[in-house]
C-alpha positions in Angstrom: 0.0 0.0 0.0 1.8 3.2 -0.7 1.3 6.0 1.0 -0.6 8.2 -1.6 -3.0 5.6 -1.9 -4.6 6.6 1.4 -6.1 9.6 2.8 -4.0 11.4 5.3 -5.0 12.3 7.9 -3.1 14.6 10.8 -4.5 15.7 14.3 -2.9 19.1 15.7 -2.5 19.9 19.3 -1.7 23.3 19.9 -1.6 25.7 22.4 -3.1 28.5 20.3 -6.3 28.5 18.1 -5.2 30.7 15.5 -1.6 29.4 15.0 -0.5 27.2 12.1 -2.7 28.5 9.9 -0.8 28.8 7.0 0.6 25.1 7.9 -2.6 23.6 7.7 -3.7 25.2 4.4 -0.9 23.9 3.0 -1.6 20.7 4.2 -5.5 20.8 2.9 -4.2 21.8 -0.3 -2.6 18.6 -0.3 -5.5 16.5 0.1 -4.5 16.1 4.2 -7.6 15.9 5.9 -6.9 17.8 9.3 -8.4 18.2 12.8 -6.7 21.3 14.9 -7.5 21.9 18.1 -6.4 23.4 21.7 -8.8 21.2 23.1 -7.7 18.1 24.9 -10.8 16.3 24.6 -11.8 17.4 21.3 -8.4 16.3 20.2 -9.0 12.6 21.8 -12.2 12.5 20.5 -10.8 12.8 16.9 -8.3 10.4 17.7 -10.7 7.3 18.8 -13.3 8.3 15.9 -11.2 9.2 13.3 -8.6 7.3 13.5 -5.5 9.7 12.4 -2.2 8.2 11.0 -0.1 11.5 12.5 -0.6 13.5 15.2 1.0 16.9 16.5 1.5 17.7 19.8 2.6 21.6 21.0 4.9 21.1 23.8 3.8 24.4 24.6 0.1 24.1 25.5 -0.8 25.1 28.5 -1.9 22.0 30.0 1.2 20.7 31.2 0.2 17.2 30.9 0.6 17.6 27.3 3.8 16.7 27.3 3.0 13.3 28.3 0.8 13.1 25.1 3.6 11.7 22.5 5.0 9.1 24.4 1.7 7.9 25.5 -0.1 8.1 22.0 3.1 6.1 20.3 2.7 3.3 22.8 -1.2 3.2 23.3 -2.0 4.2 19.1 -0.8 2.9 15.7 0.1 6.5 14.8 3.0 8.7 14.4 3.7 11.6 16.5 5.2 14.7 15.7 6.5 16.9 18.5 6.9 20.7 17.5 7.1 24.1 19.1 5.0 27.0 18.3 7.1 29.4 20.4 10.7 30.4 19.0 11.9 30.3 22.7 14.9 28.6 24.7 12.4 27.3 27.1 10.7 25.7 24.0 13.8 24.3 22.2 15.1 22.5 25.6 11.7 20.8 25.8 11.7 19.6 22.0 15.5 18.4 22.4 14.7 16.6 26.1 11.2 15.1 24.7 12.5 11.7 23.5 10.5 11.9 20.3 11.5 10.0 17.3 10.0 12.9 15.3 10.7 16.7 16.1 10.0 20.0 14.2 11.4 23.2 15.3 9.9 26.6 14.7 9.1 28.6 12.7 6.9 25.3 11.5 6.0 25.2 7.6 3.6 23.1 5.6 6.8 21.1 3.7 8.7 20.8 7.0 5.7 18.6 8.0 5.6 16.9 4.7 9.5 16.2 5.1 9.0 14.7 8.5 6.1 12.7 7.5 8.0 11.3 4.5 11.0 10.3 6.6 8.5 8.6 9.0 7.1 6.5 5.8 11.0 5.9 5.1 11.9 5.1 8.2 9.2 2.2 8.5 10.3 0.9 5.0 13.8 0.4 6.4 12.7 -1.4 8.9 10.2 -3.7 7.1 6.6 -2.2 7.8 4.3 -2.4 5.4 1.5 -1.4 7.1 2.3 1.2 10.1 -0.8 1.9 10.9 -2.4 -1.2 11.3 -5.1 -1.5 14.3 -5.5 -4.5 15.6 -8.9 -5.9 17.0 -7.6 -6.1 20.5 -3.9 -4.6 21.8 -3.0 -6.7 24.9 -1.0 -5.1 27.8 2.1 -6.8 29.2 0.2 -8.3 31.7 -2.4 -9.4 29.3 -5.2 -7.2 30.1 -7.0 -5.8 27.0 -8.6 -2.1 27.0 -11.1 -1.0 24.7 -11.8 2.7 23.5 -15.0 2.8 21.8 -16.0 5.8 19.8 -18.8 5.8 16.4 -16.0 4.8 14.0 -15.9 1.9 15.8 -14.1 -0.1 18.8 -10.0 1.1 19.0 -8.3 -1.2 21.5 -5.2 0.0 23.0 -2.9 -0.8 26.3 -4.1 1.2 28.7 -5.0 4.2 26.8 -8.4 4.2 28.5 -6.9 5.1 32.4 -3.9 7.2 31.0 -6.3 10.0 28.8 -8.4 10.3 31.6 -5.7 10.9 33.7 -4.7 13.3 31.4 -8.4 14.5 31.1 -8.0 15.3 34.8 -10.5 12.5 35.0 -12.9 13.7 32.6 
């Protein structure tokens, strides 16, 4: 399956409604089809229902447990996160370069510098022998063999506890 031959899809968390504008009409005009939001819940919503392939996270929203996000979406989702920065600050590039992401964009963030790391994602995978990195599974069982479903109208998305952590990220919402 190539990657043209699916719809992309890309959910942004950011820490400001109005930035990224210009990234995300780049992206449209690209055929990406894109949910941006500030809101955490909105933004997990998306993620159960609509099942994104990427997703960016802000490191600098204001919910501090954001920061938690990427780590806990690559192990609990089949999708590839993207950490990036909307502020051109010193605070902001220490978080990016201590975040452990796989995937990192510094500001200013452009519509091709996404593109660029999304391809080097698909390349990545290819070198190590996925063909399908997005694959979701009918159940995902946890190391100690417990199995937690997330059920949302597109249908049932089973992942290791994701249930318990984005509630605890919720606040318990």
């Amino acid at each position: 399956m190539s990657q043209d031959s699916i719809k992309k899809k890309l959910l942004i968390i950011k820490s400001k409604p109005t930035s990224l504008g210009t990234v995300e009409g780049f992206l449209k005009n690209r055929d990406w089809t894109i949910k941006s939001t500030t809101n955490l819940k909105e933004a997990l919503i998306f993620l159960v229902q609509e099942q994104p392939q990427f997703v960016m996270v802000s490191i600098d929203h204001p919910n501090r447990k954001v920061r938690n996000l990427p780590k806990i979406l690559a192990q609990a989702f089949p999708v590839c996160v993207i950490v990036f920065a909307e502020e051109n600050s010193a605070a902001s590039f220490n978080m990016l370069n201590t975040s452990n992401s796989e995937y990192v964009l510094y500001p200013p963030i452009t519509g091709p510098a996404v593109e660029r790391t999304v391809n080097k994602f698909y390349k990545d995978q290819q070198a190590k022998g996925v063909t399908n990195p997005f694959q979701r599974t009918g159940s995902s069982t946890a190391e100690d063999g417990s199995v937690i479903a997330i059920k949302g109208e597109g249908g049932t998305l089973s992942s290791q506890n994701a249930q318990s952590i984005l509630q605890q990220l919720l606040g318990g919402g």
